[in-house]
PQR file with spaces between the fields and no chain letter, atoms N, CA, C, O and H, PARSE charges and radii, in Angstrom:
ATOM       1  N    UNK     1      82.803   91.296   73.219 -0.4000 1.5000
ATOM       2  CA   UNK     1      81.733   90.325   73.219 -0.0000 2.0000
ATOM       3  C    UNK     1      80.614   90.833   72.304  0.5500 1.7000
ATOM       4  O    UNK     1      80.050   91.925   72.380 -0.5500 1.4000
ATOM       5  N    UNK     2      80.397   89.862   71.440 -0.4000 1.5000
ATOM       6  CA   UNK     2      79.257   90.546   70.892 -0.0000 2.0000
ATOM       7  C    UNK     2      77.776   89.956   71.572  0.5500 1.7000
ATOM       8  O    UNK     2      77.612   88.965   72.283 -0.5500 1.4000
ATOM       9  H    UNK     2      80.855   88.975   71.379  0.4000 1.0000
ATOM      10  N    UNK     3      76.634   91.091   71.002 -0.4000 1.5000
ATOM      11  CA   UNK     3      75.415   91.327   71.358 -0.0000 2.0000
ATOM      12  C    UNK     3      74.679   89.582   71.533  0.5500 1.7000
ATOM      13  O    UNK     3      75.275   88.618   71.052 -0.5500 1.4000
ATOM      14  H    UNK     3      76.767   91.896   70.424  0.4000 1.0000
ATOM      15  N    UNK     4      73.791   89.478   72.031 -0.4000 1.5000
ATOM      16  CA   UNK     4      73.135   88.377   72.411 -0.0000 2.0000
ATOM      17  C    UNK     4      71.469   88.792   71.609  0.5500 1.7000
ATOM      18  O    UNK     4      70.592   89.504   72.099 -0.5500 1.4000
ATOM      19  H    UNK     4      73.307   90.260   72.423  0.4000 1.0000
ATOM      20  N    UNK     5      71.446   88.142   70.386 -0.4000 1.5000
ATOM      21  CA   UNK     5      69.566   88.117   70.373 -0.0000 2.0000
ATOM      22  C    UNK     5      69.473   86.434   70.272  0.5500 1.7000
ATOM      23  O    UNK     5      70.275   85.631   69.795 -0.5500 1.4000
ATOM      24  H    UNK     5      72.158   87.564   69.988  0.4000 1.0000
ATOM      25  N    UNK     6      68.127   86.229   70.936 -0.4000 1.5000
ATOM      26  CA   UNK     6      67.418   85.381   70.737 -0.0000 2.0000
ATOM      27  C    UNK     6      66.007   85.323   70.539  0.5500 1.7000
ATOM      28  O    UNK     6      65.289   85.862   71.381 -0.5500 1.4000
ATOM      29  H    UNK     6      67.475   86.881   71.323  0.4000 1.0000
ATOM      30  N    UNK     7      65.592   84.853   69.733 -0.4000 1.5000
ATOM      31  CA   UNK     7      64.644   84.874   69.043 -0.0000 2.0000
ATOM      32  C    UNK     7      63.672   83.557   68.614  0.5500 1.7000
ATOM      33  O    UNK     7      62.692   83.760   67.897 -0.5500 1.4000
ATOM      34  H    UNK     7      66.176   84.415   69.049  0.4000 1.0000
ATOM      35  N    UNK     8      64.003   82.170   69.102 -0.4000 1.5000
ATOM      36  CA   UNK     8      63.854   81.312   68.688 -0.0000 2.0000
ATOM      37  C    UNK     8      63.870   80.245   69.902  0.5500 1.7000
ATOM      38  O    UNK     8      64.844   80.299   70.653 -0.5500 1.4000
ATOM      39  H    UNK     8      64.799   82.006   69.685  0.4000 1.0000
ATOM      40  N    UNK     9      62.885   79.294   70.152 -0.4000 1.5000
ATOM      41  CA   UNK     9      63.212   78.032   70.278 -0.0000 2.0000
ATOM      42  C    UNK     9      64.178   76.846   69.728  0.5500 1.7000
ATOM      43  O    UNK     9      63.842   76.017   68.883 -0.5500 1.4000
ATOM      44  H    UNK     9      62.093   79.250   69.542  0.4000 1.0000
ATOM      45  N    UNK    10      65.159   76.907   70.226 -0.4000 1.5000
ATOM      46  CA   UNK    10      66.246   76.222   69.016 -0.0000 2.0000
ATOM      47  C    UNK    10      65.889   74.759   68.908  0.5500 1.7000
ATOM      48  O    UNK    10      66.201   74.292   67.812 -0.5500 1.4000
ATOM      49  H    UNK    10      65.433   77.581   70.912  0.4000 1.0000
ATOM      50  N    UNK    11      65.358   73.960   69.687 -0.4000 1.5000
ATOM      51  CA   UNK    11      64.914   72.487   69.861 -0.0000 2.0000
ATOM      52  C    UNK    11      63.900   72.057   68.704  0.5500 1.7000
ATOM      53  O    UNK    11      63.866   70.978   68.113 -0.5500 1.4000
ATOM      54  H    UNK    11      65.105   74.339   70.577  0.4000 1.0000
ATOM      55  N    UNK    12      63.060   73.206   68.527 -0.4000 1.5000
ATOM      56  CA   UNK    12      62.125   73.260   67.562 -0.0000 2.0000
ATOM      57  C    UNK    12      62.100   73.879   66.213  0.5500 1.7000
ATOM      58  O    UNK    12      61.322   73.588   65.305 -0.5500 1.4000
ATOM      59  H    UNK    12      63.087   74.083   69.007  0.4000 1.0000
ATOM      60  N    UNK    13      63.107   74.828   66.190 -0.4000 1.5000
ATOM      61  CA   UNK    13      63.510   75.752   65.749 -0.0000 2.0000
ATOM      62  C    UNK    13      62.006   76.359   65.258  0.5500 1.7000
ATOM      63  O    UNK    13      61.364   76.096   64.241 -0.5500 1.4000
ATOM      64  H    UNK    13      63.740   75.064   66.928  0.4000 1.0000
ATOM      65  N    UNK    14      61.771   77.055   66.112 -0.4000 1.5000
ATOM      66  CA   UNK    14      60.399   77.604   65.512 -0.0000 2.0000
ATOM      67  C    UNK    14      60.743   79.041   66.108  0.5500 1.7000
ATOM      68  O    UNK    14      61.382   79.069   67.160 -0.5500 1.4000
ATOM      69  H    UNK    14      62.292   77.269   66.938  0.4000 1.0000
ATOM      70  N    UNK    15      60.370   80.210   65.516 -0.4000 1.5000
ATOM      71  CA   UNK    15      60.729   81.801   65.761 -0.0000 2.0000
ATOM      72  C    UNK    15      60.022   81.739   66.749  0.5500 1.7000
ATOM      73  O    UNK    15      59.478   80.664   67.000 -0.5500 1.4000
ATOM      74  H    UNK    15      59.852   80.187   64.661  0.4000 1.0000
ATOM      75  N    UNK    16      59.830   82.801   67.550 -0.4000 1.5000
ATOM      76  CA   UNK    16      58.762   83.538   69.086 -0.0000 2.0000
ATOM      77  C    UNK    16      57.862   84.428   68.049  0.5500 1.7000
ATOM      78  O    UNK    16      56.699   84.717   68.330 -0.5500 1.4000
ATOM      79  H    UNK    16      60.272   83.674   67.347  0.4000 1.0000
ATOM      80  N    UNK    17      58.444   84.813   66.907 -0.4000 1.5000
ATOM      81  CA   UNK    17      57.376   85.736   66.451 -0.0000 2.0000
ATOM      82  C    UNK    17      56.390   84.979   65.259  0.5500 1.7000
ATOM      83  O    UNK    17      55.407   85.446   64.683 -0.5500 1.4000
ATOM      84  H    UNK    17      59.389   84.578   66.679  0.4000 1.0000
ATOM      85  N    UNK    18      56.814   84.093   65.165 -0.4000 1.5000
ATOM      86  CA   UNK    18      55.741   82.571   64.612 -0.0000 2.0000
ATOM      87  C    UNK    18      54.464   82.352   65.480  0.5500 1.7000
ATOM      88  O    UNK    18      53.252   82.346   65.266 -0.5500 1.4000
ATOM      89  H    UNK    18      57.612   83.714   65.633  0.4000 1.0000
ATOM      90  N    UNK    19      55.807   82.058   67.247 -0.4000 1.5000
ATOM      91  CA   UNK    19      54.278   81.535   67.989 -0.0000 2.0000
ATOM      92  C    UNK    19      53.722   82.000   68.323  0.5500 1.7000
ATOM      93  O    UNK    19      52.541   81.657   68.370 -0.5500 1.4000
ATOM      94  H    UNK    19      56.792   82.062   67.421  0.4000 1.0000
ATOM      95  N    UNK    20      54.369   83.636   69.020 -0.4000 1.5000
ATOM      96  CA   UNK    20      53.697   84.400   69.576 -0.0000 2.0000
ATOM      97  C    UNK    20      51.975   84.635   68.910  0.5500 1.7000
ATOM      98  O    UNK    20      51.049   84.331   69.661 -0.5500 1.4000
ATOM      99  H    UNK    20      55.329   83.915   68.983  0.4000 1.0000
ATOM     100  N    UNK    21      51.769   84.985   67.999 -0.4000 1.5000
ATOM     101  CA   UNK    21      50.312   85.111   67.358 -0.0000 2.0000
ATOM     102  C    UNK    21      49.386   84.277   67.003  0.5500 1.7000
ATOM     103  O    UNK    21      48.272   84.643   66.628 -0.5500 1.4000
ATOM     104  H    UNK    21      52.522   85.232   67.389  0.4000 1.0000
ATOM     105  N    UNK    22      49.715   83.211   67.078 -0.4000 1.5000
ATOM     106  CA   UNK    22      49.549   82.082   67.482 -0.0000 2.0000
ATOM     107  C    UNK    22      49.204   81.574   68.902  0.5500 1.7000
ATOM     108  O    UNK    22      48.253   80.803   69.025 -0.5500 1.4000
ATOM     109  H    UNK    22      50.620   82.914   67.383  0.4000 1.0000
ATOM     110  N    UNK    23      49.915   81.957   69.969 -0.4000 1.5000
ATOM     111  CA   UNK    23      49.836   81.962   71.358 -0.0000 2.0000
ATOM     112  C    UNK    23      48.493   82.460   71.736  0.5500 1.7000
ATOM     113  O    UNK    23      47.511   81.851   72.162 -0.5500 1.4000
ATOM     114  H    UNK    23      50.688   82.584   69.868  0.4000 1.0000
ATOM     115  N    UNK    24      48.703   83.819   71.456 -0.4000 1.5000
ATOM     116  CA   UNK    24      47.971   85.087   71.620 -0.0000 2.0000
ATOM     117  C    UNK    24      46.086   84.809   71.284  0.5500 1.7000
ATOM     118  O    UNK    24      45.027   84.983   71.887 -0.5500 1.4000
ATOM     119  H    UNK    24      49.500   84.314   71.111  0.4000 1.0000
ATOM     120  N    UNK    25      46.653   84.174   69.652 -0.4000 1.5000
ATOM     121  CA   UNK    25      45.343   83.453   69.149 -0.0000 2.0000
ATOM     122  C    UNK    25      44.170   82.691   69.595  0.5500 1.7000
ATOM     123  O    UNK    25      42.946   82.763   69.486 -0.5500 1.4000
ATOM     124  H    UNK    25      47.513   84.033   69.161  0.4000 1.0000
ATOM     125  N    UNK    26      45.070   81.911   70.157 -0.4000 1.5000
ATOM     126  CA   UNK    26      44.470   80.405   70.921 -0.0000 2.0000
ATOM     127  C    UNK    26      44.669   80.610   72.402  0.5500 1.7000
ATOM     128  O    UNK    26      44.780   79.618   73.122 -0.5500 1.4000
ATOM     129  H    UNK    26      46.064   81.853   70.246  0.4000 1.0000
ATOM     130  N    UNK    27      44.724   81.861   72.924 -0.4000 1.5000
ATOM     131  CA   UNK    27      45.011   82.146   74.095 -0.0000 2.0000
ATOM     132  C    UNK    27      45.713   80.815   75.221  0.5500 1.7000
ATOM     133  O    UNK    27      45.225   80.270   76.211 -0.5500 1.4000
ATOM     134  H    UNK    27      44.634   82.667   72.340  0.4000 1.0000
ATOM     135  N    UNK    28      47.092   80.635   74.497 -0.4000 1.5000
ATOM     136  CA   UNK    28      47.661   79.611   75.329 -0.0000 2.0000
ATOM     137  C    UNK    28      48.478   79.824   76.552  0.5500 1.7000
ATOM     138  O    UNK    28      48.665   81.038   76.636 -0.5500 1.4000
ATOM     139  H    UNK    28      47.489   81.078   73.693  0.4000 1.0000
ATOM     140  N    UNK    29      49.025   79.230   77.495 -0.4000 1.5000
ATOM     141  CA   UNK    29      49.506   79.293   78.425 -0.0000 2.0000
ATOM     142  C    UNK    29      50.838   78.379   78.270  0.5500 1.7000
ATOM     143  O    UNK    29      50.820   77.259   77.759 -0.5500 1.4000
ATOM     144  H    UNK    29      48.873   78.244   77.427  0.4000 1.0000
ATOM     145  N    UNK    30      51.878   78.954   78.732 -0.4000 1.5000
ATOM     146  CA   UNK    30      53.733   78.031   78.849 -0.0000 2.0000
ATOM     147  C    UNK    30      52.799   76.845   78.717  0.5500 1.7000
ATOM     148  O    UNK    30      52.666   76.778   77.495 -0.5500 1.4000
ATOM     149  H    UNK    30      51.892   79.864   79.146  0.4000 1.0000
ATOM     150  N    UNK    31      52.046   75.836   79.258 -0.4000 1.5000
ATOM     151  CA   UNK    31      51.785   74.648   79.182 -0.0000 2.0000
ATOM     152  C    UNK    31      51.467   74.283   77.996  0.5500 1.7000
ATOM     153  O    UNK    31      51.942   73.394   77.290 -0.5500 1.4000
ATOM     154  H    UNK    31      52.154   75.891   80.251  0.4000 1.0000
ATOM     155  N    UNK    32      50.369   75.251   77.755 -0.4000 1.5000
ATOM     156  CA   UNK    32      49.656   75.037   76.329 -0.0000 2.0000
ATOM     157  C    UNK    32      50.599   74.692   74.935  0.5500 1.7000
ATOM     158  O    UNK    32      50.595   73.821   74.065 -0.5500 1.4000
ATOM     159  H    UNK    32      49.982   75.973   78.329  0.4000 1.0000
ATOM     160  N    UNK    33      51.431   75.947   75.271 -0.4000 1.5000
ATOM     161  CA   UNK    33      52.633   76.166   74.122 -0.0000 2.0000
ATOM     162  C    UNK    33      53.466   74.858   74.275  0.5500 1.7000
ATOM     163  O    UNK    33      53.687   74.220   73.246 -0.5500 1.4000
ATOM     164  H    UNK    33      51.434   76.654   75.978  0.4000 1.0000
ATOM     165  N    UNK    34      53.705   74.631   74.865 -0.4000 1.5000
ATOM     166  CA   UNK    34      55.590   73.575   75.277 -0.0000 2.0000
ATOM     167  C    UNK    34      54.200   71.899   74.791  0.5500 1.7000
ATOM     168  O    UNK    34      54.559   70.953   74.090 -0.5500 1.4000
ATOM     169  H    UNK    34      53.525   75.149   75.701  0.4000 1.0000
ATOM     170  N    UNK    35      52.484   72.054   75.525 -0.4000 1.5000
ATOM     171  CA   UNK    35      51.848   70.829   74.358 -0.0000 2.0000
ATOM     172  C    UNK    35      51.496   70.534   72.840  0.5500 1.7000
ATOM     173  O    UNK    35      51.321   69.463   72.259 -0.5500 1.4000
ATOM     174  H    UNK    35      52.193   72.823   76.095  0.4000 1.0000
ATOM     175  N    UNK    36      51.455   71.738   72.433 -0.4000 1.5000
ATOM     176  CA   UNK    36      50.824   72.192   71.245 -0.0000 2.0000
ATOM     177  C    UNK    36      51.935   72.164   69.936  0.5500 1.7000
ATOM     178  O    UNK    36      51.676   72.108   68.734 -0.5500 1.4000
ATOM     179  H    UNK    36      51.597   72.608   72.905  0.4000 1.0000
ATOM     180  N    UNK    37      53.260   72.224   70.617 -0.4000 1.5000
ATOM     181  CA   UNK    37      54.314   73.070   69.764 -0.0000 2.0000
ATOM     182  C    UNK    37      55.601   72.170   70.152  0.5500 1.7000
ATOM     183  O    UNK    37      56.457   71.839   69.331 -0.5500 1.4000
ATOM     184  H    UNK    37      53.470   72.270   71.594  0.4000 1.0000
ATOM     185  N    UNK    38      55.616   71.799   71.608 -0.4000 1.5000
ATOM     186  CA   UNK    38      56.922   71.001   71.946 -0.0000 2.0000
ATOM     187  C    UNK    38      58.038   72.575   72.402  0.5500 1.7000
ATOM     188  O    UNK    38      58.643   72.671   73.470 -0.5500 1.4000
ATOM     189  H    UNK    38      54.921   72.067   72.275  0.4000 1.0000
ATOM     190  N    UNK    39      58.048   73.212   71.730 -0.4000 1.5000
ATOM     191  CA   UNK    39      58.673   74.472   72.620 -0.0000 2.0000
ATOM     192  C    UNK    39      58.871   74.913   74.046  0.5500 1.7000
ATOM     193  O    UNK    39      58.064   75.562   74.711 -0.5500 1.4000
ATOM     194  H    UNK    39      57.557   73.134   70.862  0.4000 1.0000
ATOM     195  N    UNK    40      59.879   74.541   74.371 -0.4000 1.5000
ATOM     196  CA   UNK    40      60.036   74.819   75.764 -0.0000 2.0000
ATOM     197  C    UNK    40      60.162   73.201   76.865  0.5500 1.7000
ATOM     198  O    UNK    40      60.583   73.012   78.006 -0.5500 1.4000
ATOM     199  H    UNK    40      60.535   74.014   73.830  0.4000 1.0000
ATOM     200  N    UNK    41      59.393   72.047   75.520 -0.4000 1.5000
ATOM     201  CA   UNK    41      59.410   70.803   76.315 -0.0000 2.0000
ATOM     202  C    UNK    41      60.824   70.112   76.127  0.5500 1.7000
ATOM     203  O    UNK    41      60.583   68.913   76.266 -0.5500 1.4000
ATOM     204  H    UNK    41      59.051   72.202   74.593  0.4000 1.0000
ATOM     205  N    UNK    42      61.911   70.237   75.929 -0.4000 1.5000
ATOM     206  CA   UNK    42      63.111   69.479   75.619 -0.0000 2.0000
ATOM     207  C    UNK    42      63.988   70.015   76.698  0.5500 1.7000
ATOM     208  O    UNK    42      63.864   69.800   77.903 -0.5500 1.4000
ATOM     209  H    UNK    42      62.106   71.211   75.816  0.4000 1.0000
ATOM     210  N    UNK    43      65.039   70.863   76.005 -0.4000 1.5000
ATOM     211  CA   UNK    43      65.779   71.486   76.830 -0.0000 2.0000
ATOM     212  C    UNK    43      65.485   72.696   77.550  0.5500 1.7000
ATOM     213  O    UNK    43      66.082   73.179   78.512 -0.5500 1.4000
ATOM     214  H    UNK    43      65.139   71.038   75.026  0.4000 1.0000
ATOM     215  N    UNK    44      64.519   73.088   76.962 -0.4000 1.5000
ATOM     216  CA   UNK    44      64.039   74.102   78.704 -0.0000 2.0000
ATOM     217  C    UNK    44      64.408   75.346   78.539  0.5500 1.7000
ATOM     218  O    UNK    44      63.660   76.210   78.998 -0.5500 1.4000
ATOM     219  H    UNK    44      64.034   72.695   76.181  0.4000 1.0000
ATOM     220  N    UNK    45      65.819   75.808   77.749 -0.4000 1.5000
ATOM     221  CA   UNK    45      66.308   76.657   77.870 -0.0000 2.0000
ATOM     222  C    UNK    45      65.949   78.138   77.069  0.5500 1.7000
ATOM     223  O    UNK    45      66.602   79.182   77.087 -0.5500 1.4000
ATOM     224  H    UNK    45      66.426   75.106   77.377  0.4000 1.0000
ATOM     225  N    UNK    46      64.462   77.781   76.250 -0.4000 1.5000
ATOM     226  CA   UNK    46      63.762   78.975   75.702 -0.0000 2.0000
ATOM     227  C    UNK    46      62.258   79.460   76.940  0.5500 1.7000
ATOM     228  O    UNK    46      61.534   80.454   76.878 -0.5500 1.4000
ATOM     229  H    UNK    46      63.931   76.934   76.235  0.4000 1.0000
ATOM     230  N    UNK    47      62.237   78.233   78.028 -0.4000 1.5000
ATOM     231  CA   UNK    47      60.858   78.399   78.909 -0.0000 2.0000
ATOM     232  C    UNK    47      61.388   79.802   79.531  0.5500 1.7000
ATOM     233  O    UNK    47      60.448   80.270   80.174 -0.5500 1.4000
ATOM     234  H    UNK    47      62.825   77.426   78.079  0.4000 1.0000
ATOM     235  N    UNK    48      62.460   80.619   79.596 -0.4000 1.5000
ATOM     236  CA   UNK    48      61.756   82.108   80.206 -0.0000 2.0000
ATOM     237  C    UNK    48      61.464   82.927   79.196  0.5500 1.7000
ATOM     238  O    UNK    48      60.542   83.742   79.212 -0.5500 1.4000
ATOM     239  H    UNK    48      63.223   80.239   79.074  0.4000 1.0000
ATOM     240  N    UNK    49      62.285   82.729   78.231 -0.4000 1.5000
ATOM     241  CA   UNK    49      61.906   83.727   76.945 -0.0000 2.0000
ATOM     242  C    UNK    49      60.302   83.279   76.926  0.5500 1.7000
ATOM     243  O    UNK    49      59.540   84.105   77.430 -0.5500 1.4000
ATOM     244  H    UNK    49      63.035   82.067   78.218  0.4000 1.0000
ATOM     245  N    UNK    50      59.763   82.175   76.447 -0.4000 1.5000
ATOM     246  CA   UNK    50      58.392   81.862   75.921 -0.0000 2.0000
ATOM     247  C    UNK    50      57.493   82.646   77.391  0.5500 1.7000
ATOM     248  O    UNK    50      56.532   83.414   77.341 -0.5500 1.4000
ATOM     249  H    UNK    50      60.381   81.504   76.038  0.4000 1.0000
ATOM     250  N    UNK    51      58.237   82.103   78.645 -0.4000 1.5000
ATOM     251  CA   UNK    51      56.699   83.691   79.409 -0.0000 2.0000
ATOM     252  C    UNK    51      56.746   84.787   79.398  0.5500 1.7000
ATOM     253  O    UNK    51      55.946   85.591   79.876 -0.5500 1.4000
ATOM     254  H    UNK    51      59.017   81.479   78.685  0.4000 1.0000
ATOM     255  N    UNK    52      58.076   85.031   78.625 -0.4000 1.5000
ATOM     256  CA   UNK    52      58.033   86.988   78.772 -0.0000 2.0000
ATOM     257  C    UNK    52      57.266   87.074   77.401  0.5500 1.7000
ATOM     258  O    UNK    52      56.879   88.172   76.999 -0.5500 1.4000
ATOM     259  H    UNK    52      58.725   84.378   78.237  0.4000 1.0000
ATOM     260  N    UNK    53      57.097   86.195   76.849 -0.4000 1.5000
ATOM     261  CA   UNK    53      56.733   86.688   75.257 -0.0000 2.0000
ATOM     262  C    UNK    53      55.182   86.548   75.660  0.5500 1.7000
ATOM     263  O    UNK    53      54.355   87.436   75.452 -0.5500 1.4000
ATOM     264  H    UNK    53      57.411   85.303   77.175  0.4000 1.0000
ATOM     265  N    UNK    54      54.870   85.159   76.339 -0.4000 1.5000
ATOM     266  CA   UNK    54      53.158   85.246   76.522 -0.0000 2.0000
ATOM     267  C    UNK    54      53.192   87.030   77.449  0.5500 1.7000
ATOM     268  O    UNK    54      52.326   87.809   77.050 -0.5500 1.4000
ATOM     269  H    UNK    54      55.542   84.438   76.508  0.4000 1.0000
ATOM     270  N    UNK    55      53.735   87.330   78.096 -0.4000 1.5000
ATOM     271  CA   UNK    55      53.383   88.125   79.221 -0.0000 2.0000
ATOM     272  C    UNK    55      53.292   89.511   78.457  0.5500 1.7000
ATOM     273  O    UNK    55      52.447   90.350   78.771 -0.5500 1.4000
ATOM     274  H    UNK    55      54.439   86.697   78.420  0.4000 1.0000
ATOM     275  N    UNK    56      54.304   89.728   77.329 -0.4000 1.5000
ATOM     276  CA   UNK    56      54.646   91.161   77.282 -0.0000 2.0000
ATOM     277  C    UNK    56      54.067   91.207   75.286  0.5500 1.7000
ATOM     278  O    UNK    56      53.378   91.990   74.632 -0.5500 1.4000
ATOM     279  H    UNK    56      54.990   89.047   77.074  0.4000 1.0000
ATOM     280  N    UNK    57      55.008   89.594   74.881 -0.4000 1.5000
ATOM     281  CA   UNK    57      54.222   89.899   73.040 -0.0000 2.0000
ATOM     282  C    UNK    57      55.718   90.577   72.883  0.5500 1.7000
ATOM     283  O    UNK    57      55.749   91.527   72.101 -0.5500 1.4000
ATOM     284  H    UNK    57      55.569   88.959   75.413  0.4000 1.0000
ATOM     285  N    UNK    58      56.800   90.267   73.435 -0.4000 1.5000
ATOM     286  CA   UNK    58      58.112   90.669   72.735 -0.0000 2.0000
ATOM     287  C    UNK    58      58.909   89.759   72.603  0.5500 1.7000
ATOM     288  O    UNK    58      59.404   89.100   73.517 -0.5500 1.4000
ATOM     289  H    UNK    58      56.775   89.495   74.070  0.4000 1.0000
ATOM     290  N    UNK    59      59.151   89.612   71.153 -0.4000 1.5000
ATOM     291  CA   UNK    59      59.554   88.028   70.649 -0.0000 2.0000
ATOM     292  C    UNK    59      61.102   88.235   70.032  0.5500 1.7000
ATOM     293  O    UNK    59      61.397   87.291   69.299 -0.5500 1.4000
ATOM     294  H    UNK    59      58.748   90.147   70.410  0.4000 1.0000
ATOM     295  N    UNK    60      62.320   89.394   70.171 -0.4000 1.5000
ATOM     296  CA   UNK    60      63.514   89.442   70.539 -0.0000 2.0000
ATOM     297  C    UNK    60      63.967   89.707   71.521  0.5500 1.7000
ATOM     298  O    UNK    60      63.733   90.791   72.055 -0.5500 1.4000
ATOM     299  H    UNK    60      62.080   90.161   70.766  0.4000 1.0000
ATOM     300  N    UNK    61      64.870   88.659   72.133 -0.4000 1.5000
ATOM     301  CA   UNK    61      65.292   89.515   73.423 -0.0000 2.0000
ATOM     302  C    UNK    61      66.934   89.315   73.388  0.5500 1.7000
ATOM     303  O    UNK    61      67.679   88.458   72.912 -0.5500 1.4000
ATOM     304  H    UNK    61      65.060   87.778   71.699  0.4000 1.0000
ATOM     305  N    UNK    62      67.096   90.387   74.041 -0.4000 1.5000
ATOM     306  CA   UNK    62      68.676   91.086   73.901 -0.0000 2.0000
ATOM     307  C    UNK    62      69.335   90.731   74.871  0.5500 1.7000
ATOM     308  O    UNK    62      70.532   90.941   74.676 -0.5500 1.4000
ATOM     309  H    UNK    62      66.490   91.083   74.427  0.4000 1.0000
ATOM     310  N    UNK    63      69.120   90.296   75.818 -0.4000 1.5000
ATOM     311  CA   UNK    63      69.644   89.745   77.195 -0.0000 2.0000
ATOM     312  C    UNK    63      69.227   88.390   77.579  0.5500 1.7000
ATOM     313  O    UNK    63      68.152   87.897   77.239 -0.5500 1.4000
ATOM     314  H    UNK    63      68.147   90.126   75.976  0.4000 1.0000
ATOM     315  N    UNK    64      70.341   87.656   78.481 -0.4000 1.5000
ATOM     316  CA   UNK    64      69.794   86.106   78.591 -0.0000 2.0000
ATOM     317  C    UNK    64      68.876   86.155   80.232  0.5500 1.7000
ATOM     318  O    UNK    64      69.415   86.506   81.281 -0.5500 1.4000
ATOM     319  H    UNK    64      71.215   88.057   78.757  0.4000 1.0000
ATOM     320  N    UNK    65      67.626   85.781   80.126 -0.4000 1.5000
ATOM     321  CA   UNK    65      66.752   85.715   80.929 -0.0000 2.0000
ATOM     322  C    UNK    65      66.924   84.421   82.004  0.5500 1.7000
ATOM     323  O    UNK    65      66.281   83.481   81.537 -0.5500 1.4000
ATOM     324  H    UNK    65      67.188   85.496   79.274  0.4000 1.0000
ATOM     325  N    UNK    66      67.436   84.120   83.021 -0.4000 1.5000
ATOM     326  CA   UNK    66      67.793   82.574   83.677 -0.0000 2.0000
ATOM     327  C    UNK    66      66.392   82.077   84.508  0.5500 1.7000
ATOM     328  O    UNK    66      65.785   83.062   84.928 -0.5500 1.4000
ATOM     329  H    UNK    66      67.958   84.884   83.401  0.4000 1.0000
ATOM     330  N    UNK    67      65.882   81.080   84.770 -0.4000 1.5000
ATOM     331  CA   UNK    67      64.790   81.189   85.687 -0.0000 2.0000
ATOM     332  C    UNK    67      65.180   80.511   87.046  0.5500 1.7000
ATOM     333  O    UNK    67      64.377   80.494   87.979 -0.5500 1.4000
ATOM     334  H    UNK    67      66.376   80.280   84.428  0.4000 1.0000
């Protein structure tokens, strides 16, 4: 099996390390982001990556996060 990165909102296709500084910037919140950006508002399936990234500012992740 190979390795798992994700890195991206695929709905939007917009990187984590795009929004992240951006996020960070405008001090947004999962809400803020998924209004501002649409990230996280479709299929859902980047909303745990996008709070570990507000939480921690690490915008690859190597493992799939489920919520």
């Amino acid at each position: 099996m190979r390795p798992v990165t994700i890195t991206r909102c695929v709905c939007q296709r917009m990187p984590f390390a795009t929004l992240a500084p951006l996020a960070r910037e405008r001090g947004w919140t999962l809400e803020d982001v998924m209004r501002e950006t649409g990230c996280g508002d479709q299929c859902g399936l980047c909303r745990p990556y996008l709070r570990e990234m507000l939480r921690t500012g690490i915008t690859d992740f190597h493992e799939v996060i489920w919520e």
